[in-house]
C-alpha positions, -999 to +999 in steps of 0.1 A: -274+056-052-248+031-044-226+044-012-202+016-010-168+027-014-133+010-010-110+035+012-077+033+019-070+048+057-035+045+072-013+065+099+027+070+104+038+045+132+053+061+164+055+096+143+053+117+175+082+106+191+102+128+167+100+155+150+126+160+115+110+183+091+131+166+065+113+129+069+081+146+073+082+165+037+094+132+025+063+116+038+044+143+023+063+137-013+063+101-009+021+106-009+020+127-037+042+104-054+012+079-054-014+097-061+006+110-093+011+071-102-026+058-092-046+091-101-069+075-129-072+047-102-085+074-076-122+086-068-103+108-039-067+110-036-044+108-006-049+135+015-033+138+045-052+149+082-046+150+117-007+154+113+001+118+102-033+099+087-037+103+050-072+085+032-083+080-002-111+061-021-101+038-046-122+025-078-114-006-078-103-036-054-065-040-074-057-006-074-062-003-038-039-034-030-011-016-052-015+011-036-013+001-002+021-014-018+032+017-029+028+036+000+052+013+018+075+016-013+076+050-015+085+054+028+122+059+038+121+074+071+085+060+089+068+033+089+031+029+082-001+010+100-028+006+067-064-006+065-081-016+036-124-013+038-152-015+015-180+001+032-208+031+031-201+064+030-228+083+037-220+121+031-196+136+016-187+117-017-200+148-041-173+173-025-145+151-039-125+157-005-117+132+020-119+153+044-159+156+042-164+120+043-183+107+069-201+066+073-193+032+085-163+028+061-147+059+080-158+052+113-147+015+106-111+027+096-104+038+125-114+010+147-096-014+130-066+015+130-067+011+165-066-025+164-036-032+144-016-006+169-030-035+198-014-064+178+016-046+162+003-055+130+010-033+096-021-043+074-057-056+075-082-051+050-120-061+055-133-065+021-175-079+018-164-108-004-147-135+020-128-150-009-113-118-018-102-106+021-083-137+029-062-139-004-054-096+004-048-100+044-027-133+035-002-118+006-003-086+014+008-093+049+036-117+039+046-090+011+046-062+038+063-078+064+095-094+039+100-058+024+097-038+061+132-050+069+149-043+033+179-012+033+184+007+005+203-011-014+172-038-017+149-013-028+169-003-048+177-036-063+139-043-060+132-014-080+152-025-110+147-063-109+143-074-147+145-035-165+167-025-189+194-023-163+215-053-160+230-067-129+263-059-140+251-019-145+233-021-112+270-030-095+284-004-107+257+027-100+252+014-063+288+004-057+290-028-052+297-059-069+272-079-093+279-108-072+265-089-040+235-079-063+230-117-068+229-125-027+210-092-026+180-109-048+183-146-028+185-131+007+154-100+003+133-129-007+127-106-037+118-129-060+092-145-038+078-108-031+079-103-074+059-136-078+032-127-044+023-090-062+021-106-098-001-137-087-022-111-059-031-094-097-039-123-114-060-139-086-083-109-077-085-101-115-099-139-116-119-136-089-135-107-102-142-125-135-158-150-123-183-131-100-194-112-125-200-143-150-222-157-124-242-133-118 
């Protein structure tokens, strides 16, 4: 039986320093919120341990990249330290709970856990095919660390870049003028950030393609 399994393991960044029970059920909400949006894209969901960790197991390699997205997307209050592995696990994978997993991809996690909290970093995945892991630590660090200094109003404006909603209708539900939404769009980099997440799609997508034809 193939054990190797792609898990997404992350924890809240200096959560311990405060306590708000109002942040903390947001976090909670904010990781039900992804597992509602990703749950065909889930083997486990997110489940959250040890206070501030949460874990899942992903089916596939682009649905673990846009989740990892997400879960930054859906923060207001905390930040978030996330790693990315494709590894064994050993035991646990027929009670469908993360919290019974046990193997290298778990006892990995939390190595390389510890490892971004040395070097400050947000992200690292460590994914067997080389190609693959230096296109997702690459974009996915540069799309992380753009959108970790956006306020509200650039989510916000990030959230309804080219829907139905015009520029002109955005103004006017956040309160400020379209011409603000406009130097909103230039200075959050957000079209550069729009552009990484499409092409991240289209390039693992490829890369996957091709693999598979030459096998």
């Amino acid at each position: 039986m193939d054990t190797v399994r792609l898990i997404v393991v992350g924890d809240v960044i200096r959560s311990r320093k405060k306590f708000d029970p109002t942040e903390w059920e947001h976090f909670h909400d904010s990781i039900q919120k992804v597992n509602k949006e990703f749950e065909s894209s889930l083997t486990i969901p997110l489940t959250i341990y040890s206070g501030d960790s949460f874990g899942c197991i992903c089916e596939n390699i682009v649905s673990a990249v846009q989740i990892v997205l997400a879960l930054q997307k859906h923060q207001k209050f905390h930040k978030t330290r996330i790693v990315l592995i494709e590894d064994e696990v050993i035991y646990g994978l027929d009670k469908k709970s993360f919290l019974d997993l046990t193997g290298p991809a778990l006892w990995k996690s939390q190595i390389e856990l510890a490892n971004l909290k040395k070097t400050y970093s947000f992200f690292s995945s460590h994914i067997k095919n080389n190609l693959q892991n230096r296109v997702i630590n690459t974009i996915v660090s540069l799309i992380l660390s753009i959108r970790d200094g956006w306020n509200d109003l650039e989510w916000e404006v990030y959230r309804n870049y080219r829907s139905e909603i015009t520029q002109k209708e955005l103004a006017q539900k956040t309160g400020v003028s379209q011409q603000y939404i406009s130097k909103t769009i230039k200075s959050s980099n957000l079209k550069l950030v729009k552009e990484s997440e499409n092409n991240l799609v289209l390039i693992l997508n490829g890369i996957n393609t091709y693999n598979q034809s030459n096998r």
